[in-house]
Structures are given as C-alpha cells and as structure tokens.
C-alpha positions in Angstrom: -42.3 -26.4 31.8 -44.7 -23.7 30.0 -42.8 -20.7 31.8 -39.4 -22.5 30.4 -40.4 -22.6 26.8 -40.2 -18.7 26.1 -36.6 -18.5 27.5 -35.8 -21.8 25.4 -37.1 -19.7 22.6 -35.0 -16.5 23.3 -31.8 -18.3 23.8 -32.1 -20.2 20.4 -32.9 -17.1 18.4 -30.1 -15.7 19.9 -27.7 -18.2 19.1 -29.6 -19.0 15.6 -29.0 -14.8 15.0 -25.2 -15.3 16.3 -24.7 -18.0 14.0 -26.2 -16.0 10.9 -24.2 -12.2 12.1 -21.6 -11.8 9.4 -17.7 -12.5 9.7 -15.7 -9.2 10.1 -11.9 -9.0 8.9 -9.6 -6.1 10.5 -7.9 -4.7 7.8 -4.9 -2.8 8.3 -3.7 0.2 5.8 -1.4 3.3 5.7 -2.5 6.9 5.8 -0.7 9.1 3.0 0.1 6.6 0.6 -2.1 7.6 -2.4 -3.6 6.3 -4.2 -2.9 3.2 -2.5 -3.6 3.8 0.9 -5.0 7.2 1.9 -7.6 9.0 4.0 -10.6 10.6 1.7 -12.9 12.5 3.9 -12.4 10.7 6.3 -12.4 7.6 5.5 -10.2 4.7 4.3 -9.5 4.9 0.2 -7.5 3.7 -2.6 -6.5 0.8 -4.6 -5.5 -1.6 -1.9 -8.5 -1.0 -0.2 -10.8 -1.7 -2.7 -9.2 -4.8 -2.9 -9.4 -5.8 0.2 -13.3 -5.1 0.4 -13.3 -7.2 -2.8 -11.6 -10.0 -0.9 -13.8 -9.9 2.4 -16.8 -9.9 0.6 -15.6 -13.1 -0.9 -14.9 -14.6 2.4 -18.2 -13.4 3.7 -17.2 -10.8 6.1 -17.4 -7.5 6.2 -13.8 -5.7 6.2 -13.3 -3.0 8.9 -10.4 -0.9 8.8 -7.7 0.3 11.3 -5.6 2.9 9.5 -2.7 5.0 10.9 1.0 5.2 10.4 2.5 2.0 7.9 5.0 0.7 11.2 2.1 0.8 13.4 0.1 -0.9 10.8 2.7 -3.8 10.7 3.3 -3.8 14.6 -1.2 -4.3 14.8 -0.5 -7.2 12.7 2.7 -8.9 14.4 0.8 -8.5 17.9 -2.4 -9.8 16.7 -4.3 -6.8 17.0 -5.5 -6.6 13.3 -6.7 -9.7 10.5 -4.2 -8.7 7.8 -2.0 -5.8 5.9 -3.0 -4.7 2.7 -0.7 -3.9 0.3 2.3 -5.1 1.7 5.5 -5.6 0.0 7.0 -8.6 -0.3 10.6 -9.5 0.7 12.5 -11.8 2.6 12.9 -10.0 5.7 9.1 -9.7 5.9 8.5 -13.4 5.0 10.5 -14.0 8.9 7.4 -12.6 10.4 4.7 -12.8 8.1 2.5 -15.4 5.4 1.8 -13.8 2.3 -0.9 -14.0 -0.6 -0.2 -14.4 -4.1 1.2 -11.2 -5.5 -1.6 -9.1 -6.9 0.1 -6.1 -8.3 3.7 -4.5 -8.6 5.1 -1.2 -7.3 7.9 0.6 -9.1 10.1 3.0 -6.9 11.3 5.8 -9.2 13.2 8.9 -8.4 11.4 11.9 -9.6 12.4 15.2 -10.4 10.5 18.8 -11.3 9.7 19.0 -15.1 12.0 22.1 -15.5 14.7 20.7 -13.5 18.1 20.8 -15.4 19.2 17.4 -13.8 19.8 14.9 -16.1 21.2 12.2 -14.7 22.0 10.2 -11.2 25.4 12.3 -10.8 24.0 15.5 -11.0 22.3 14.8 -7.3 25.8 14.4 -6.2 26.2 16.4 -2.9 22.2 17.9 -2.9 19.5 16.9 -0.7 16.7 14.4 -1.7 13.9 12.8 -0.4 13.2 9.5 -0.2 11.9 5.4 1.5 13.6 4.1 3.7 15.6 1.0 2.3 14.0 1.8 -1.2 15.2 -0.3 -4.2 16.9 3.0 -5.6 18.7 3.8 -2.2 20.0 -0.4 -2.5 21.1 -0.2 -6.0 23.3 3.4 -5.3 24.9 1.0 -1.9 25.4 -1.5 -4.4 27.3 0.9 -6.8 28.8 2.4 -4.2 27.6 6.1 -4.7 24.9 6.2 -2.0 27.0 8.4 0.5 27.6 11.2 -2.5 23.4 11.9 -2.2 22.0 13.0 0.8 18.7 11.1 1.6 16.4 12.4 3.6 13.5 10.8 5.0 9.8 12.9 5.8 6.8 11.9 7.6 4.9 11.1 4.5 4.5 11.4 0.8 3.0 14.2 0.6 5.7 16.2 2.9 8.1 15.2 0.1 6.3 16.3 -3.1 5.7 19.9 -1.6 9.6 20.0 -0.3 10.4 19.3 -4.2 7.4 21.9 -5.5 8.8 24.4 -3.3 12.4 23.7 -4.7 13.5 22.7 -1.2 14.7 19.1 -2.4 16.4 18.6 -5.7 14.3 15.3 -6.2 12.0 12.3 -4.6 12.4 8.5 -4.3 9.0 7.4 -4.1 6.3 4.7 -5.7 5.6 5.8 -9.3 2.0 5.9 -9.0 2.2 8.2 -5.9 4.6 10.6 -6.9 2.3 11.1 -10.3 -0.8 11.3 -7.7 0.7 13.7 -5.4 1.9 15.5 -8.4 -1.6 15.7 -10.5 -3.1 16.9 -6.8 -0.2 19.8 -6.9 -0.7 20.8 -10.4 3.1 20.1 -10.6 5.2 19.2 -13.2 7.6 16.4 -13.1 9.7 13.7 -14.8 11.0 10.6 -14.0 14.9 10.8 -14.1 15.4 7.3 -13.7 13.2 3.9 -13.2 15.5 1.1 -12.3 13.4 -1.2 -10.3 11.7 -3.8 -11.7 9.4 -4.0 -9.3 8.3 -5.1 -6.1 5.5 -7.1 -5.7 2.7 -6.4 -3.6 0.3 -8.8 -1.6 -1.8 -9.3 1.2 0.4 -9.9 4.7 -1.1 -12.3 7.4 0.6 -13.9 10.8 1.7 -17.0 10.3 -0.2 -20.5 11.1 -3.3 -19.5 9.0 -3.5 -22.2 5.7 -7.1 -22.1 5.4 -7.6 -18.0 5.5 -4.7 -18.0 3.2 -6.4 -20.3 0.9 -9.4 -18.5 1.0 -7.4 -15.0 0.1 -5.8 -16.5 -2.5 -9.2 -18.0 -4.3 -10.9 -14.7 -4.0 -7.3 -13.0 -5.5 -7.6 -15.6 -8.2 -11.2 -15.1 -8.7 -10.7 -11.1 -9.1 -7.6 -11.7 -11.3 -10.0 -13.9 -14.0 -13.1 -11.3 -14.0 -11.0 -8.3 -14.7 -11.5 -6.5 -11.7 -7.7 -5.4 -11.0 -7.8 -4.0 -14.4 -10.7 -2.1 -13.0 -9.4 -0.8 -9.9 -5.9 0.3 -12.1 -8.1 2.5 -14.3 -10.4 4.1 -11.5 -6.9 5.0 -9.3 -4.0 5.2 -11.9 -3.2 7.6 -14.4 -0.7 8.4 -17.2 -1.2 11.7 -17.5 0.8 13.7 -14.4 4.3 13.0 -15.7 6.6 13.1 -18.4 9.0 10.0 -18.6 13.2 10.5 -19.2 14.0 6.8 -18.9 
C-alpha cells in the first residue's frame, strides 16, 4: 500500500495540473490584409487580431493562430480544423455555413484611384483595367446598374499586388477596404483619392461552426465587455489613420 501512494500522488498532480493548463482557441486570420490581418515579422498583426486576443483572454484561453490564405482560412473553419475566423464579413451566404458574433466594427469597400489621376468619375473607367474583390459591394452595385461589363475587373493574389499595379500606373484604379487601400498607400508613400464610397458598410464579426450557443455567448460578453471599456476605440486609433488619402466623395 506504501509503494502505491507515490504513484497515487503523481497521477493526481497530473490530473490536478491538466485541470489548471489554460484553454487554447485556434484562431484563424488572413495574410495581406492590413491592417486587419497581416504578417509583421513574422508574426500575426493587426486590428482583428488584437481583438481576438482581447476576446480569448476573456474566455481564459490563450489564442493561437493559424494564418494563410483568407479561403483556406474559411475552409480550416468549415472542416473543423480551427476555433473561429476573425474578422469575417457578414452576409447571408455565409450565415448557411457559419454562426456569427455581434458585429464589432464595419468595413467600407471604396474604389481608389492615384492622387494625380484625371478620372473623375465611375464612367471614366469605362473600357480600362482595374483591380478589385471578388463579389465586392462596388462590383454588385455596377451589376445592379448594369455597367459592370464596360470595366474590366481584375482580381490579384493580394492587396498589396493591387496597390503597386496602381503605383506603377499598370491599373487605372483599386476596389479594396478603405482602411487598406490608405495602409498600403501610407507604406508606398503614394498618393491617392477616393473616387467613390458607396457602400455603407459591411459588418464584421467573429465566424464560428454552427451548434456552439455557449462559446457564442461567451464571445459575445467579452465583445460587449470591450465595446463598454473603450477598447475598440483603442485598437481604431493604434491601426487606422486619416492621413494617407484625400477624399472626392
């Protein structure tokens, strides 16, 4: 009975220490999707990812990121293989697949053009080459108005790709988030303009598989939480800025 005791004693400080080891959440983000979602030497940066460290260290757990390309990202999640999706947009199509948080910020797809551009308005792209999202707001309202096949879209590999093409003169303009074109743009030391801001915004939230009340529950307390101390506020001033562009709205 003496020789047992020790092993009694190992196995409950291994199952006592189990017990106590911290929760971890797999978090999934993009890569080039500043200052959202971006590498930084590295290493996973930007606003959504603050958040979602803001939010795991409400639950308790520490958040551990898988990063890579955004369909990859959302494939992780639909197969299990990641917790959640930062950052994720909203939309019906999405809402088949996938529970969502309460909204905790809006993105604004503009389309962007260089500061000494002499376009000044939506028909002037007729017949040129532009860059832009797939299925972006902008590309859905010109298909609504019927003038989407006058404007050649073209879709790169990232964000970055399409703010060179346009600072090389390549592209006549880029469909893209407003806070990343003006990133991309500051990083450049290149001079643009908003030519038009339709979209009233898309709202943007955390993305989880279905079946999960509870974790949603908990999201959305540590969202609400965040929301009443100030800290998107915070997060808005340390990655957004007002100062890359010039707007013609």
């Amino acid at each position: 009975m003496i020789r047992i005791l020790p092993l009694l004693f190992l196995i409950l400080f291994l199952s006592t220490g189990r017990g106590l080891a911290q929760e971890q959440m797999t978090c999934g983000v993009a890569t080039g999707f500043p200052p959202y979602q971006f590498a930084l030497d590295g290493e996973p940066a930007g606003f959504d990812v603050d958040v979602a460290k803001a939010v795991c260290a409400r639950l308790d757990a520490s958040a551990r990121f898988e990063q890579g390309d955004w369909d990859n990202v959302v494939s992780m999640l639909l197969f299990g293989r990641i917790d959640m999706v930062v950052g994720m947009e909203v939309n019906a199509f999405r809402h088949e697949y996938f529970e969502f948080s309460a909204p905790y910020t809006k993105r604004h797809d503009v389309v962007f053009v260089s500061a000494s551009s002499t376009v000044t308005g939506v028909e002037d792209l007729f017949g040129l080459v532009i860059t832009g999202d797939r299925h972006s707001f902008v590309e859905l309202l010109w298909k609504k108005e019927g003038i989407h096949h006058k404007i050649r879209i073209m879709q790169t590999k990232t964000k970055e790709e399409s703010m060179d093409l346009l600072a090389r003169g390549e592209t006549t303009a880029a469909i893209m988030p407003l806070e990343v074109g003006k990133y991309l743009a500051r990083q450049r030391g290149l001079k643009i303009r908003v030519l038009m801001n339709p979209d009233p915004g898309s709202e943007v939230a955390i993305a989880l598989r279905k079946g999960q009340p509870e974790l949603l529950k908990r999201i959305n307390e540590a969202l609400r939480e965040m929301q009443s101390k100030g800290e998107f506020d915070a997060l808005s001033r340390k990655w957004f800025s007002d100062t890359a562009t010039q707007s013609q709205e």
